[in-house]
matplotlib code that plots the C-alpha trace (Angstrom):
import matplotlib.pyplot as plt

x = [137.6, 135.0, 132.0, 133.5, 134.2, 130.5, 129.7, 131.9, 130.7, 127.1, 125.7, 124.0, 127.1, 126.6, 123.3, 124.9, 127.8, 131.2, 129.6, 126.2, 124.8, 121.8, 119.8, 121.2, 120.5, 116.8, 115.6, 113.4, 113.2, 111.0, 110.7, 108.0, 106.5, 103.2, 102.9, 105.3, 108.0, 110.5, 110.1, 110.8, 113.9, 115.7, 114.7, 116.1, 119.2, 119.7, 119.2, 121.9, 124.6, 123.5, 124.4, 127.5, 129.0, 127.7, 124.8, 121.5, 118.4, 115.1, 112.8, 108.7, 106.5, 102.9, 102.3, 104.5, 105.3, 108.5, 109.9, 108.9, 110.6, 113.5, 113.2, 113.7, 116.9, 118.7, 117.4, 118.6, 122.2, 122.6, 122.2, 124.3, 127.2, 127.0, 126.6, 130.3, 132.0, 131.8, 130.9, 130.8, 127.9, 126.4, 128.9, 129.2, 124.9, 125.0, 127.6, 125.5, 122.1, 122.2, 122.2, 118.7, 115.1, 112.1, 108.8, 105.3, 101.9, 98.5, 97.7, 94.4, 96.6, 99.3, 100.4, 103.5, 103.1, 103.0, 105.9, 107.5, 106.7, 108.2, 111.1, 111.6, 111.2, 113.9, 116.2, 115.9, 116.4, 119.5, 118.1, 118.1, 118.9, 118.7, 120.2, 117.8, 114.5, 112.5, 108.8, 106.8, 103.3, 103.4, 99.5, 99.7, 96.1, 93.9, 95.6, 99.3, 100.9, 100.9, 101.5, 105.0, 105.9, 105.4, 108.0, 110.1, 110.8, 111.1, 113.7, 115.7, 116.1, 117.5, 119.6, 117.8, 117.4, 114.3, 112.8, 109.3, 107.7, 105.4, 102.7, 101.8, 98.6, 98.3, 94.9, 95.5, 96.6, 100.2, 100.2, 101.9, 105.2, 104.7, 104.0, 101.7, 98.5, 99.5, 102.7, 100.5, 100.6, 103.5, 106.4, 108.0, 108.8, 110.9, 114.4, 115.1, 112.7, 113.5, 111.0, 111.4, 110.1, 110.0, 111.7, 112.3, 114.9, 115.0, 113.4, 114.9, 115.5, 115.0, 116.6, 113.3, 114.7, 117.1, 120.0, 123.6, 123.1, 126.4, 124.3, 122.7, 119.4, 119.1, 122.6, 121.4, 118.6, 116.9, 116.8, 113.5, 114.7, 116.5, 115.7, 119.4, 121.3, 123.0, 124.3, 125.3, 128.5]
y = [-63.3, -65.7, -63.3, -60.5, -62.6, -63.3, -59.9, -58.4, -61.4, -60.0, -58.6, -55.7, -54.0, -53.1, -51.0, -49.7, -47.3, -50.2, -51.2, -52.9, -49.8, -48.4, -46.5, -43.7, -43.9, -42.9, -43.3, -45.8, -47.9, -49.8, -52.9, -53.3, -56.5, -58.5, -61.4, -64.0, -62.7, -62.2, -59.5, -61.0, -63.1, -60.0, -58.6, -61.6, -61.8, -58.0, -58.4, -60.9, -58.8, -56.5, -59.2, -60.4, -56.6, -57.3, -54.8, -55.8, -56.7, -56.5, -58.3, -58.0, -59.7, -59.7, -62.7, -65.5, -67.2, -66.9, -69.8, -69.4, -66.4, -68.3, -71.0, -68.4, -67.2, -70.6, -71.7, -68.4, -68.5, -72.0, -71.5, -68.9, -69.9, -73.2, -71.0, -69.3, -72.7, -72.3, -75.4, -74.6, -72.3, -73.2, -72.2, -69.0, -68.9, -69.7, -66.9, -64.5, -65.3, -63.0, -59.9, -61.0, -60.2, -61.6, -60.0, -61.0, -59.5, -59.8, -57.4, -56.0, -55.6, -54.2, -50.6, -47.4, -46.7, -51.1, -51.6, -48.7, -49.9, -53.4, -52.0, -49.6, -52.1, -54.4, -51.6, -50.4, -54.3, -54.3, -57.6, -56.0, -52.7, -52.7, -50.5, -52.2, -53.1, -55.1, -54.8, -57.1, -56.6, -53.5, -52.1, -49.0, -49.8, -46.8, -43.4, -45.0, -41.4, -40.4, -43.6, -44.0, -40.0, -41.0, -43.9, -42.1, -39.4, -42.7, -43.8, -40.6, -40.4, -44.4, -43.6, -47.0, -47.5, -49.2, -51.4, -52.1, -54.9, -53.1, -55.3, -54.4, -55.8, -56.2, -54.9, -51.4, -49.0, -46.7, -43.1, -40.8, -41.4, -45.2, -46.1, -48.7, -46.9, -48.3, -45.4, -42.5, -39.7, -41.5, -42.2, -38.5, -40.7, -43.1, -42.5, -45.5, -47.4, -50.7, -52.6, -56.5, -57.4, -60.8, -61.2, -64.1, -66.0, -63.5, -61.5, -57.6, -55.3, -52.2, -49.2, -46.6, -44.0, -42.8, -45.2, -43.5, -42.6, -45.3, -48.1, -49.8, -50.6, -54.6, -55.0, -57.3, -60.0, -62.4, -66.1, -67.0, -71.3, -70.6, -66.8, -65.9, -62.3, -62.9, -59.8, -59.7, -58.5]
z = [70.3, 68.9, 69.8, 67.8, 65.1, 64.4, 64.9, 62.7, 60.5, 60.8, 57.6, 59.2, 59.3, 55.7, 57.1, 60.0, 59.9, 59.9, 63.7, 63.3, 65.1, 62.9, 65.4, 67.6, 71.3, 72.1, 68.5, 67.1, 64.5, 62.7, 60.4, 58.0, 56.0, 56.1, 58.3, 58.2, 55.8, 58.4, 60.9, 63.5, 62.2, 61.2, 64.9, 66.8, 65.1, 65.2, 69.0, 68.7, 67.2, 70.1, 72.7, 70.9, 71.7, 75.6, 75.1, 77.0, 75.0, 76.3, 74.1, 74.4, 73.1, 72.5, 70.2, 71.4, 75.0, 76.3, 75.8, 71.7, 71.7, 73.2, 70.9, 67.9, 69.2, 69.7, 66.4, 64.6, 66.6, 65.8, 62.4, 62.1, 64.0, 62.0, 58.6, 59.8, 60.9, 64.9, 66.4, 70.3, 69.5, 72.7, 74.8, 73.1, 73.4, 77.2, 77.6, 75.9, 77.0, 80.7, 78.0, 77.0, 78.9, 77.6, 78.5, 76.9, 76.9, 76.1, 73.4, 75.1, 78.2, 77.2, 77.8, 77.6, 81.4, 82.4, 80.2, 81.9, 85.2, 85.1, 83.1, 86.1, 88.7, 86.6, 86.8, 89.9, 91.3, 89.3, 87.4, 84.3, 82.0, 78.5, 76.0, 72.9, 73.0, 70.9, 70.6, 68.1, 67.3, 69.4, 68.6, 66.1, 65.7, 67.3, 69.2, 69.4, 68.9, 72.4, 73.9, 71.6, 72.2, 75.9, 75.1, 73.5, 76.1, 77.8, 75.6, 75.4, 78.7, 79.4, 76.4, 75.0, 71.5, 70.8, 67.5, 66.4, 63.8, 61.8, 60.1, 56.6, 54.5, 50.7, 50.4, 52.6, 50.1, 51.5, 52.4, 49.5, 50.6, 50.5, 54.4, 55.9, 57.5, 60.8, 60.7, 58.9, 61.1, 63.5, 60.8, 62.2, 65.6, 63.6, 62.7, 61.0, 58.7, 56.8, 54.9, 53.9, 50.3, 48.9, 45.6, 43.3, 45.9, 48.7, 51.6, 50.3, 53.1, 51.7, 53.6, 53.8, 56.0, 58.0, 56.4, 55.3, 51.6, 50.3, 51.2, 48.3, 48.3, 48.3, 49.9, 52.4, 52.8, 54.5, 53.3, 52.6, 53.6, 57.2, 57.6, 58.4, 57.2, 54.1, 52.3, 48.3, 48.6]

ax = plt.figure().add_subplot(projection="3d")
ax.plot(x, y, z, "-o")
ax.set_aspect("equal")
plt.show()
């Protein structure tokens, strides 16, 4: 089955345990890297693998419009169907595309108990229920504890496994054990932690928590020209 094919043919197997999965359910996750390393690359195409298996993606956004969100996932899958040889990849896209939701908000207006709400009222319309989501540029900025404990009893309960971008700056110094400031006092809420690092020719993810101890640091990356998962071995 072609969809398998390119899943099994996804490098974020090498992170996950021989199935792509890296979070359990009702855990979080979280990427870190400053802006415009990759972030939300590596999430789009992890929500991919997701809806290669047939698992439901919701994706929310609070710095892009729908359709550029959508734009990123076309561009990503075409690249990387065309990186592994399959040239119907829009066919396989328009099969895949019902396991993907995209939701945007305003910064300022978004909030835990709205997101919860129209996630609710999606579910219990049966129009949509996701086992990921994805939330880029969620706002760790200010009291986010209680708001992302609230989510995550939230998340525990749906059994939904949910990831975060994290942005990092250069000029904020990291807590002792190397975290942005934006997860100081927070980082207990995340199982899973990977943090993107440019190097000479690539984007590094670096396994920071919460990743089986045989996988080697550097193992997989992002390319810096098309932003697709490569890994080195």
């Amino acid at each position: 089955m072609i969809k398998n094919e390119l899943s099994v043919r996804n490098p974020l197997r090498y992170l996950g345990n021989g199935d792509s999965e890296i979070l359990s359910e009702g855990s979080f996750g979280a990427v870190m890297a400053p802006v415009g390393v990759g972030k939300t690359a590596f999430l789009v195409q992890l929500a991919i693998n997701a809806m290669l298996k047939d698992k439901n993606v919701l994706h929310v956004s609070m710095a892009e419009p729908v359709t550029k969100v959508a734009v990123w996932y076309e561009k990503l899958f075409q690249d990387f169907a065309g990186q592994n040889n399959f040239k119907n990849w829009e066919q396989i896209l328009e099969e895949i595309l019902p396991h993907r939701f995209i939701m945007t908000f305003k910064i300022e207006g978004f909030s835990v108990p709205k997101l919860e709400e129209r996630l609710t009222d999606l579910t219990a319309q049966g129009v949509f229920r996701p086992d990921i989501i994805v939330i880029d540029r969620f706002p760790f900025r200010g009291p986010a504890r209680e708001p992302l404990l609230e989510l995550k009893r939230f998340a525990e309960e749906q059994k939904i496994r949910i990831w975060f971008s994290v942005t990092t700056h250069r000029h904020e110094a990291p807590t002792a054990e190397g975290l942005p400031p934006a997860l100081s006092n927070i980082d207990d809420l995340f199982a899973v932690i990977l943090q993107l690092e440019p190097s000479c020719s690539d984007i590094v993810i670096k396994p920071f928590r919460g990743i089986p101890d045989h996988v080697q640091k550097g193992i997989v990356s992002l390319d810096p020209a098309t932003m697709l998962l490569k890994s080195a071995s």
